[in-house]
C-alpha positions in Angstrom: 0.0 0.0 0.0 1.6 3.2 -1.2 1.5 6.0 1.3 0.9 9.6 0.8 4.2 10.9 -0.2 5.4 8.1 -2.2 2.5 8.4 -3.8 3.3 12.4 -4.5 6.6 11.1 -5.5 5.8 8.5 -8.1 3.3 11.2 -9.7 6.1 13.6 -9.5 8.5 11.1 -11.3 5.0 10.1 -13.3 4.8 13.4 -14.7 8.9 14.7 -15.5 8.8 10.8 -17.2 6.1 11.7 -19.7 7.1 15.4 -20.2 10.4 13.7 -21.3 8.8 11.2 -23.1 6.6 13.3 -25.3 9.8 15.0 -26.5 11.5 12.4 -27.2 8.8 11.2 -29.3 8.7 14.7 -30.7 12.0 14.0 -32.0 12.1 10.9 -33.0 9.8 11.3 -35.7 11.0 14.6 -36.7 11.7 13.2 -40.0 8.4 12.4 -40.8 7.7 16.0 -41.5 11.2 17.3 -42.3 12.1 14.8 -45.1 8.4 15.4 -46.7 9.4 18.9 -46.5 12.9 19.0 -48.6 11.7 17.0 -50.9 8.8 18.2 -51.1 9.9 22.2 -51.9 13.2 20.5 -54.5 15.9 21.0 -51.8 17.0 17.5 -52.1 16.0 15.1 -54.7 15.4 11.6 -52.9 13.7 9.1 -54.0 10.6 7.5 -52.7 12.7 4.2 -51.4 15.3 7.0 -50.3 13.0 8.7 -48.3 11.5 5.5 -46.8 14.8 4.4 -45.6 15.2 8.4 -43.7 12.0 8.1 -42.2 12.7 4.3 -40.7 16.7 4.6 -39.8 15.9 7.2 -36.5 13.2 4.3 -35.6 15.6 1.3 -36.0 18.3 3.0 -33.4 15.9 4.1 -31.3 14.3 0.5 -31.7 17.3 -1.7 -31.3 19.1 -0.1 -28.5 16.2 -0.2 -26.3 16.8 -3.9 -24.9 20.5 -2.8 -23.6 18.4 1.0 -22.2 15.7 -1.1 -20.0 18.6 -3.3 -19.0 20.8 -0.4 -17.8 17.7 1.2 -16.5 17.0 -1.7 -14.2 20.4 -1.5 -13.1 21.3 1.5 -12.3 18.0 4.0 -12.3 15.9 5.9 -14.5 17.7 9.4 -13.8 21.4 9.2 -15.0 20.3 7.2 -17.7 17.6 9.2 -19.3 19.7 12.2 -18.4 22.3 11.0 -20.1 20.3 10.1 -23.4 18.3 13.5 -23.4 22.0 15.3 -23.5 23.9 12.7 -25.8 20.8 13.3 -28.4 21.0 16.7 -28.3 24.3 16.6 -30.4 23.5 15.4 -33.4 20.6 17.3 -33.7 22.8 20.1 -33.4 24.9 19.3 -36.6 22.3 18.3 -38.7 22.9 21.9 -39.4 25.6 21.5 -41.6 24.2 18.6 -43.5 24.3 18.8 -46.9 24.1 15.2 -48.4 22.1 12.5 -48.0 24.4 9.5 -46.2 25.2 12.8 -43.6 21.9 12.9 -43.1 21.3 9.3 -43.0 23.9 9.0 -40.5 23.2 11.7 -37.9 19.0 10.8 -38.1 20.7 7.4 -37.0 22.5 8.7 -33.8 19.6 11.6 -33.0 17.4 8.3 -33.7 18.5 7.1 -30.0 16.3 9.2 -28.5 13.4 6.7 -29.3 14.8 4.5 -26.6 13.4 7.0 -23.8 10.2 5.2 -24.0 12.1 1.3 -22.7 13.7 3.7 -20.1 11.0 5.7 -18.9 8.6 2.7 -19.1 10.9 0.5 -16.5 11.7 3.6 -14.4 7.9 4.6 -14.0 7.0 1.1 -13.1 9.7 0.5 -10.3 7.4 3.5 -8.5 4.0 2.4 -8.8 2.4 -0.9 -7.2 1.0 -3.3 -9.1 -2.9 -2.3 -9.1 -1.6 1.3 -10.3 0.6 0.0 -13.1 -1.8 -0.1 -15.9 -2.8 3.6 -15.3 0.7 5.0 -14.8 2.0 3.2 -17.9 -0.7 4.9 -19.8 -0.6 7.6 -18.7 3.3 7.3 -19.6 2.6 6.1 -23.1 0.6 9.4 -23.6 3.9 11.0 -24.7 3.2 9.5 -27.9 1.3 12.4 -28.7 4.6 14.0 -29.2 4.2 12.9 -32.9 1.4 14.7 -33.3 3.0 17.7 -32.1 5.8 17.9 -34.6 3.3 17.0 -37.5 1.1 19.9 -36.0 3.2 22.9 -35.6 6.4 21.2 -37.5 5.3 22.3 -40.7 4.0 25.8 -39.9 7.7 26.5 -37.9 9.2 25.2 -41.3 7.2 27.7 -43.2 8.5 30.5 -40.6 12.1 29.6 -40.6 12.2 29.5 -44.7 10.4 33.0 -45.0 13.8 34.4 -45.3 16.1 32.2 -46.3 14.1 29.1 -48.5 17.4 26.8 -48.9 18.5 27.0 -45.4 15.8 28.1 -43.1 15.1 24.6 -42.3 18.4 23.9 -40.5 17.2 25.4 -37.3 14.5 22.8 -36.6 16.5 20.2 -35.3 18.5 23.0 -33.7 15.0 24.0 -31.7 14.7 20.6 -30.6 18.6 20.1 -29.5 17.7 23.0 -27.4 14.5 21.5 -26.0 16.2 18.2 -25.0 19.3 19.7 -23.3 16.5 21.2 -20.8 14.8 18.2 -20.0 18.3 16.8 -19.6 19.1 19.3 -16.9 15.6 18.9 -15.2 16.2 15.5 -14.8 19.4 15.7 -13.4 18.4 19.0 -11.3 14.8 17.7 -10.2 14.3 14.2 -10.2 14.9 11.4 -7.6 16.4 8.2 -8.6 15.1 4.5 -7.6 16.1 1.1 -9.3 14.3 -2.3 -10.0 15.4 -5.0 -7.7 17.4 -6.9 -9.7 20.8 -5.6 -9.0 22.7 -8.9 -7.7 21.3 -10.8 -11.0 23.9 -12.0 -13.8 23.9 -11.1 -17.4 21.9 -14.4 -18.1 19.7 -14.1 -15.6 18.7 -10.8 -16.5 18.0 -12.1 -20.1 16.3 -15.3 -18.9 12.6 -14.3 -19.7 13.2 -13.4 -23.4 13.2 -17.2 -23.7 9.7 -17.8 -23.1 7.2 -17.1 -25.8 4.6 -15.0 -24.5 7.4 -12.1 -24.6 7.5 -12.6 -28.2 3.7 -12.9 -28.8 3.4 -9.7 -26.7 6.0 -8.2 -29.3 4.1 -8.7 -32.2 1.1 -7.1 -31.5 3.4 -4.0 -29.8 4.6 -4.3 -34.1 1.1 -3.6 -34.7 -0.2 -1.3 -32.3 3.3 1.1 -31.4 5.5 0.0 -34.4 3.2 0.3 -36.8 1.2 4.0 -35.3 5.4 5.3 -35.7 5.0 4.1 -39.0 1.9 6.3 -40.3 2.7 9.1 -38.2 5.2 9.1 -40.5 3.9 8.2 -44.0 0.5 9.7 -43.4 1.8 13.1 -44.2 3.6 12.2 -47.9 0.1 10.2 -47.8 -2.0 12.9 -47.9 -0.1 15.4 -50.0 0.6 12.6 -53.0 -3.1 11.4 -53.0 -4.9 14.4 -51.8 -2.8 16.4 -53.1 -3.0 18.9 -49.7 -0.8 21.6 -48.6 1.9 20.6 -46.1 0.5 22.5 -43.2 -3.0 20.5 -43.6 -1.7 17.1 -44.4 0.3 17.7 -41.3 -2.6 18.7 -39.5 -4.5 15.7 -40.5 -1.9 13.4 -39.5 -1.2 15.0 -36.3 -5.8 13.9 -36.0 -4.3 10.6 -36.5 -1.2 10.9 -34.2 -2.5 13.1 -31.0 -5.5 10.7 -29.7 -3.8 7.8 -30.2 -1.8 9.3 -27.7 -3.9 10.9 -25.4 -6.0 7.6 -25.2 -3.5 5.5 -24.3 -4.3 6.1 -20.5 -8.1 5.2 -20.7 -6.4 1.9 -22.2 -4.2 1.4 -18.8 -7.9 1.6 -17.3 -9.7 -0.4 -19.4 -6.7 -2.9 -19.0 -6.8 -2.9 -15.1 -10.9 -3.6 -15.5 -11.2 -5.6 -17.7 -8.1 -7.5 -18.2 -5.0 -7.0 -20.9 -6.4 -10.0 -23.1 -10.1 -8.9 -23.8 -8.7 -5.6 -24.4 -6.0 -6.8 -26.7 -9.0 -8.9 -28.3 -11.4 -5.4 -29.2 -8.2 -3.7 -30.6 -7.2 -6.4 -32.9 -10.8 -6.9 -34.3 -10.9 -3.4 -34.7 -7.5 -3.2 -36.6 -8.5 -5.8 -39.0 -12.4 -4.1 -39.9 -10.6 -0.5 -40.2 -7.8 -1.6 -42.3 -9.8 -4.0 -44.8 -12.4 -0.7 -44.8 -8.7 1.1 -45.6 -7.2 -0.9 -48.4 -9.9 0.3 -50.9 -7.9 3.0 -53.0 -8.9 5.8 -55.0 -9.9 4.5 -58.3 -11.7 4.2 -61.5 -12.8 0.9 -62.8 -13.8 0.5 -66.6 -15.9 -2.6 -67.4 -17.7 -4.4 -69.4 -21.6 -3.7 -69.4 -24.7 -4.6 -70.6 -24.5 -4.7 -74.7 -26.9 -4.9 -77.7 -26.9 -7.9 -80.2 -28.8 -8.8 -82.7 -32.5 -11.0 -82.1 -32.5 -11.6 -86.1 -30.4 -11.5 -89.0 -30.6 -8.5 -91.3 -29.6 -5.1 -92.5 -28.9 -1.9 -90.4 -31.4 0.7 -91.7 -30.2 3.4 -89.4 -27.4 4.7 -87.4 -27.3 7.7 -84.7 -26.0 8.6 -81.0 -29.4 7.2 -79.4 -30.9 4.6 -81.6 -29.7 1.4 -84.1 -32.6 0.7 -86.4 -32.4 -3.2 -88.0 -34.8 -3.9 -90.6 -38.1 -2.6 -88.7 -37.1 -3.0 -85.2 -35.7 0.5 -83.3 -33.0 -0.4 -80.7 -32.7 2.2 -78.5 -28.8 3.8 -77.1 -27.6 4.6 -73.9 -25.5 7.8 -74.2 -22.5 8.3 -72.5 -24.0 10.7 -69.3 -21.6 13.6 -67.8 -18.8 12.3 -65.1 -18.3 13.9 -62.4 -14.7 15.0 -61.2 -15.4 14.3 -57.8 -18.4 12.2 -56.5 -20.0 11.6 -52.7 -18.5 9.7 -50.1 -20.0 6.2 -51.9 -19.0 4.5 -55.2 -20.6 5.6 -57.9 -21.1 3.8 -61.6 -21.8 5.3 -65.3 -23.0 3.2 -68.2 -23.3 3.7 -71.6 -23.3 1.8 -75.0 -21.0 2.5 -77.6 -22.1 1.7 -81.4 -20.3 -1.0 -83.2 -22.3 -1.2 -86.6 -23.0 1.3 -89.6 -25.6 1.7 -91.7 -26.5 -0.8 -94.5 -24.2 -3.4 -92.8 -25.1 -7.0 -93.1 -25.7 -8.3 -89.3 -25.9 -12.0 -87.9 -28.6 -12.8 -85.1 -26.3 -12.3 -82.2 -24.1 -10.4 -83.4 -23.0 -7.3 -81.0 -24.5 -4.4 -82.3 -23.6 -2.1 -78.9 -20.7 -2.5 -76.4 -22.0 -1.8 -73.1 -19.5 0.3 -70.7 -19.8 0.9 -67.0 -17.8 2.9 -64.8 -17.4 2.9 -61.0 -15.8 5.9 -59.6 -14.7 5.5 -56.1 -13.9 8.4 -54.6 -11.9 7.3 -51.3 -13.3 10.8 -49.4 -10.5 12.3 -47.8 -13.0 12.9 -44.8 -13.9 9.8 -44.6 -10.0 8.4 -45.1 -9.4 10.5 -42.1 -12.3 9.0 -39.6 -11.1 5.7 -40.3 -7.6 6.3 -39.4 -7.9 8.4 -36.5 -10.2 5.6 -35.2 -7.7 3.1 -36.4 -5.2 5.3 -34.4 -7.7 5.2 -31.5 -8.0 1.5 -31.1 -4.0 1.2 -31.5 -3.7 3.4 -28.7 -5.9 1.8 -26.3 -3.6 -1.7 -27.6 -0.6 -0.1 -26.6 -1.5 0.4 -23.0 -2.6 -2.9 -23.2 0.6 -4.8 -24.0 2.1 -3.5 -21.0 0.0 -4.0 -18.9 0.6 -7.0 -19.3 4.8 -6.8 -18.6 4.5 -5.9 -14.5 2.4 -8.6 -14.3 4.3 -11.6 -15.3 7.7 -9.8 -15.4 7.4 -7.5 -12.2 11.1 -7.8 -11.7 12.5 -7.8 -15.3 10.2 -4.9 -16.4 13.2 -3.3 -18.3 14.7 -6.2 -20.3 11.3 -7.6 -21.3 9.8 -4.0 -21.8 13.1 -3.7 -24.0 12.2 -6.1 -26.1 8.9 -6.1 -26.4 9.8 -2.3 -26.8 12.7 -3.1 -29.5 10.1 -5.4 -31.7 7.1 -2.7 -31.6 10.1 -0.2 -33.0 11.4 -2.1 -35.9 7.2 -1.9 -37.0 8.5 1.6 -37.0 11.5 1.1 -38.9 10.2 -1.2 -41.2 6.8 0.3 -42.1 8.2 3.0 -44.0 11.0 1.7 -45.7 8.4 -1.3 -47.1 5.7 1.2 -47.7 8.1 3.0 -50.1 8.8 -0.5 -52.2 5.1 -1.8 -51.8 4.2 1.5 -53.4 7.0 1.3 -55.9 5.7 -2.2 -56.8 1.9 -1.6 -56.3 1.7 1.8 -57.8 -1.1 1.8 -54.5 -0.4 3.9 -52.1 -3.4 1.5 -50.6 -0.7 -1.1 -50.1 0.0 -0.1 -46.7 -3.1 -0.7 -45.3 -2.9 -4.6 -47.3 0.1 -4.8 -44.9 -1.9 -3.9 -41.3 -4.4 -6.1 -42.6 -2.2 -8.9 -42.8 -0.8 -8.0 -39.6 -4.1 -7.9 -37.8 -5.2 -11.2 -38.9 -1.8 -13.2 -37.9 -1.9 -11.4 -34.6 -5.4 -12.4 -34.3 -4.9 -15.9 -35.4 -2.0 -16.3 -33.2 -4.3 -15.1 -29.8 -8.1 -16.6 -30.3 -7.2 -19.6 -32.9 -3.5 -21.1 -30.8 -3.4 -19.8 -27.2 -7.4 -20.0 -26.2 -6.6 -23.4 -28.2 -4.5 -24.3 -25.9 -5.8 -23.1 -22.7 -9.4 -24.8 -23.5 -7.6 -28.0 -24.3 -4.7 -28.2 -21.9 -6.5 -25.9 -18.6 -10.1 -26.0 -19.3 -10.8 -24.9 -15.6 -8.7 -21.8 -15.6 -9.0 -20.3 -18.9 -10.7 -17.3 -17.7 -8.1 -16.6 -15.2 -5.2 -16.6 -17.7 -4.3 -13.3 -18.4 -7.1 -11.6 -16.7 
């Protein structure tokens, strides 16, 4: 039973931990908005693969060093070692300044990329502070730093605008300046304001330490972090090149939209940690995943026009065309009427839409067969993908994957109360490379494709195997092998 003060204290630590967090995040996906930006306005000519790979490389470092981060987080504290990160990521921000090709840049988003591991060490050092009924609240409440994404894509672009007034080639070297600045002052309030406390796990060996990263629930709890974390780092990313390639919107709105996207998924993330405690991390886990799989097949349709066949005109008899115009075929006697082709629309409602019309294939006086195809019939359905519409889906799609993320750990303290770093790491480490991944195989799924659709196809896929994996192998399992507790496992 927590006390008063160590109760103040924890919510103390609680809230420095998520102010830190939320920058972090803020910078890690910094690139999502930047990149879009210089290549959008000419200043560097990447490719689409080429700017895939400079949205993912910040998210694989800050994805694979996270296992060693929880592990020197249970060891030695939360403080010096987020201190020490906030500071150390500071510098390359700082010389981003004087990039001016693409492997510097490459390069330093890799070292500023570190900063993504705040979230294994501020996960582990928020948990050693809280008691075990509190845990899924405070680790949502943590994981509302996500929203930090949505900040850059919010404001981001209109700063870019700003800084470029004056100077349009360079302007947009003092972004990453701003946020070196902003980290080196969390770094100091950390050192200056924050009280350190470890994990118990101090007199444990190397091995020991890395013991539960055998078992298999760690690795099915990392697979649907891939989906729920790795893969929300992954749109906040893509969804602004999304919108201004297929919408064809202005920077500032497409970051606007994907900051909709971005900012609940966030903010939600703590009535996850309450719905977790309630109701249990697996029925949870179970909503999100159904949820994922509806919005994403409702996602994959693309923005399209399909020309098909439709209903024609042949022939009932043999004989000779009489008469030919736009609206009617006359053979011997009989008067066959023509569909025109009608008006199209360049934009129709939030519904698919189709057009027919018959085209004429005879002239006049020609010899025709009975059955013979007088009229090809032609239908077109015009789907319009509504941006507005586009954007529900996602921000509920963003929703649901934010409620899923508190839900994953949730699930850590409780089977892992002692190796909440190391397994957080990893579960942490495999959500990430969803990050680093997602937007390096968007850009060759898109390449290949041509449909910028193809995404979604992926999250789909996702969604079902994570689903597959949890109602069709473990409740297997438990019905067969534990019939008399399967309501108590992970619950």
């Amino acid at each position: 039973m927590m006390t008063e003060n160590s109760l103040s204290s924890a919510h103390k630590v609680l809230f420095l931990n998520t102010l830190a967090f939320i920058v972090c995040f803020a910078c890690w996906t910094m690139n999502g908005v930047l990149v879009t930006y210089l290549v959008d306005n000419g200043i560097f000519n990447w490719s689409v693969v080429e700017t895939g790979w400079l949205l993912g490389i910040p998210i694989l470092t800050g994805s694979v060093m996270r296992l060693p981060l929880g592990i020197l987080t249970d060891k030695y504290g939360g403080k010096p070692v987020f201190a020490t990160l906030l500071l150390l990521c500071s510098i390359p921000l700082f010389l981003l300044y004087f990039a001016n090709s693409y492997w510097i840049y490459f390069l330093l988003s890799a070292l500023f990329g570190m900063i993504g591991t705040g979230f294994a060490v501020g996960i582990a050092f928020t948990s050693v502070w809280y008691p075990k009924e509190w845990q899924g609240r405070a680790l949502g409440i943590f994981g509302m730093g996500n929203a930090g994404a949505a900040l850059t894509t919010f404001f981001a672009p209109t700063l870019l605008n700003y800084l470029s007034l004056n100077d349009p080639e360079n302007g947009w070297r003092m972004l990453p300046v701003i946020y070196g600045i902003i980290l080196i002052l969390i770094g100091l309030i950390f050192i200056f304001f924050v009280k350190n406390k470890k994990a118990e796990v101090q007199d444990k060996t190397m091995s020991e330490l890395l013991a539960p990263l055998s078992k298999l629930r760690v690795w099915r709890f990392g697979l649907y972090y891939f989906l729920v974390f790795g893969l929300f780092v992954a749109f906040s990313q893509w969804l602004l090149p999304y919108y201004v390639s297929v919408y064809k919107t202005s920077l500032i709105l497409g970051g606007i939209l994907s900051s909709a996207f971005s900012l609940p998924s966030g903010v939600i993330r703590a009535f996850g940690g309450y719905l977790s405690d309630k109701f249990g991390a697996r029925k949870v886990m179970n909503w999100v995943l159904y949820s994922s799989l509806i919005l994403s097949g409702f996602l994959m349709l693309p923005k399209m026009d399909i020309l098909t066949p439709g209903k024609g005109i042949t022939a009932k008899k043999t004989g000779i065309i009489t008469q030919v115009s736009s609206n009617k075929i006359v053979l011997e006697n009989e008067v066959l009427n023509i569909k025109s082709k009608p008006e199209i629309p360049e934009h129709t409602s939030i519904l698919p839409e189709s057009f027919s019309w018959q085209e004429v294939l005879v002239k006049q006086n020609q010899q025709v067969s009975k059955k013979q195809l007088l009229a090809q019939g032609h239908t077109l359905i015009k789907f319009e993908a509504h941006i507005w519409v586009f954007s529900v889906l996602v921000i509920l799609l963003g929703i649901m994957w934010g409620i899923g993320k508190a839900a994953v750990y949730k699930y850590i303290p409780e089977y892992f109360p002692n190796e909440i770093g190391v397994v957080g790491g990893m579960v942490g480490l495999i959500g990430g490379l969803g990050g680093f991944i997602g937007p390096i195989l968007f850009g060759y799924l898109l390449d290949f494709s041509g449909l910028w659709t193809s995404s979604w196809i992926f999250v789909f896929i996702i969604s079902a195997v994570s689903l597959f994996w949890m109602n069709h192998v473990i409740k297997h399992m438990t019905y067969r092998e534990a019939p008399h507790i399967k309501d108590k496992i992970e619950h």
